[in-house]
Every structure is written in structure tokens, then in C-alpha cells.
C-alpha positions as CSV (number, residue, x, y, z in Angstrom):
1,X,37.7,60.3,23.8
2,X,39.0,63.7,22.8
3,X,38.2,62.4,19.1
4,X,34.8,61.3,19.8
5,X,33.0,65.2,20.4
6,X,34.6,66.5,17.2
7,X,32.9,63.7,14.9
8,X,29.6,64.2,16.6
9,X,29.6,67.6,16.5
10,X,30.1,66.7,12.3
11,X,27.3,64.4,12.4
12,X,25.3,66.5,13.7
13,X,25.8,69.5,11.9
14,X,25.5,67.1,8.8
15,X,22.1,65.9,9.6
16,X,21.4,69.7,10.8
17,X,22.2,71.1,7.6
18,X,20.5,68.5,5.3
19,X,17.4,68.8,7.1
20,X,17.7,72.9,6.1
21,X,18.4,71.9,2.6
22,X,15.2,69.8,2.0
23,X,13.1,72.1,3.8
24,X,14.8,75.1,1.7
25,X,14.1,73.0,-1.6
26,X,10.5,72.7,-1.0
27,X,9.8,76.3,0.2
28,X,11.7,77.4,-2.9
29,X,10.7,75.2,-5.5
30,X,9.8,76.0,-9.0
31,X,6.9,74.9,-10.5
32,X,7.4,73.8,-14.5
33,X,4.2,73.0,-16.7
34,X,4.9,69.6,-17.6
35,X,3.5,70.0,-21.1
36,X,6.2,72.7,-22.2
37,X,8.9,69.8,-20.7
38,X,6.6,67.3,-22.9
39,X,7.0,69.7,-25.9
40,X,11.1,70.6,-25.1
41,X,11.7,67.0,-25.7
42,X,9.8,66.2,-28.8
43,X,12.0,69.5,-30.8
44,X,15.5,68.3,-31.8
45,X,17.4,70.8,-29.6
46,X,19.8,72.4,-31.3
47,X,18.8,75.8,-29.3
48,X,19.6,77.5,-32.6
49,X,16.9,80.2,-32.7
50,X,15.6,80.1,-36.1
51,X,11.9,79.9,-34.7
52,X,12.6,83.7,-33.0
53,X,12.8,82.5,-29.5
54,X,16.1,81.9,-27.1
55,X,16.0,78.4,-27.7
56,X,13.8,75.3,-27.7
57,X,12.6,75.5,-24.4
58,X,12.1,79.1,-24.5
59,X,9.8,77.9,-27.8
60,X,8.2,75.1,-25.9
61,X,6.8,77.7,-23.5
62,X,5.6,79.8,-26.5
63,X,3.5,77.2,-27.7
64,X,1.9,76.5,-24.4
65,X,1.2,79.8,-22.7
66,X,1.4,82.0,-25.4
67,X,-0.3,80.5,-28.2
68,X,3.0,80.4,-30.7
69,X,2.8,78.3,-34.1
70,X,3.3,74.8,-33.8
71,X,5.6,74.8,-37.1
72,X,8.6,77.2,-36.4
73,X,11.0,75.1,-35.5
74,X,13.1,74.8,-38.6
75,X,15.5,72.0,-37.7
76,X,12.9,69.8,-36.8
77,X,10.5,70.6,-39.7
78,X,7.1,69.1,-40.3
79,X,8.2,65.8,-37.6
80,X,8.3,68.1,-35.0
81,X,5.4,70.3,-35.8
82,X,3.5,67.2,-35.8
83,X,5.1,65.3,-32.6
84,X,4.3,69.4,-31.0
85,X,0.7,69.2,-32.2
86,X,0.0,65.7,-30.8
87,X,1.2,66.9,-27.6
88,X,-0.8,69.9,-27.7
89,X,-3.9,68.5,-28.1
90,X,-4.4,70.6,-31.7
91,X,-6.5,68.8,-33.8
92,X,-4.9,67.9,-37.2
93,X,-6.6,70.8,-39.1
94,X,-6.1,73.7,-36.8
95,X,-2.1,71.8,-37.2
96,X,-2.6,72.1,-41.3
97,X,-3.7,75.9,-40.8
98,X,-0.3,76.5,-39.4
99,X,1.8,75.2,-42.5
């Protein structure tokens, strides 16, 4: 019996505590604009920085809320900028304006 109180006190502070942690992930959640996740997977990743941002996601969310050209990703070249541009709902010629 004197092993019994110990394991539901654990239970229950178990159960207490991941009922805190889901309620803490939802008050504190981050909301991420799906089409700069879209974009982040269509460029190749190599977070090198030759388009002049911190890395491809930082890019991604360039190109969505800042308006940043569809074509500066240099490791992924003109397959990217076009993959980027279907994404982004850019028609083909406002795309061709960029290169």
C-alpha cells in the first residue's frame, strides 16, 4: 500500500502537466503563412545566401510579404524561379519580367 500513493501522485501530476502543455501550445502558437512553407519547399535548400536573405526560408517570406524577385535563388536557378512563380500565383509574364 505504501507504494500505491506515490504512483498516483505520478499519474496524476503526469496527466496534470500534459493537460498545461496542450493548453500552453495553443495559447502560444505561431501562426506560419502556409504559402511561404509552400515556397521554402519548392527552393533547393542549401540556406547559402546568394539571393541576400538569411536563408531560403527567410527568402520564401520575402517573396510573399515583401514582394522580393521570384528569380534570386541562385542554386535553384530558372526550376526554382518557375516552381516559386507557380506557387505564387504570378502569371508567366510578370515571371519573364523578372529574368
Amino acid at each position: 500500500m505504501e507504494y500505491i500513493y506515490p504512483i498516483l501522485i505520478f499519474i496524476a501530476m503526469g496527466i496534470l502537466f500534459g493537460v498545461l502543455l496542450v493548453i500552453v501550445s495553443k495559447v502560444f502558437a505561431v501562426k506560419v503563412d502556409e504559402r511561404a512553407a509552400e515556397i521554402t519547399e519548392k527552393l533547393p535548400g542549401a540556406n547559402c545566401g546568394a539571393c541576400g536573405y538569411a536563408g531560403c526560408a527567410d527568402y520564401a517570406d520575402a517573396i510573399v510579404n515583401k514582394g522580393a524577385p521570384m528569380n534570386a535563388c541562385v542554386p535553384g536557378g530558372a526550376g526554382a524561379a518557375s516552381a516559386i512563380g507557380g506557387r505564387a500565383c504570378r502569371s508567366r509574364a510578370a515571371l519573364q519580367r523578372h529574368l
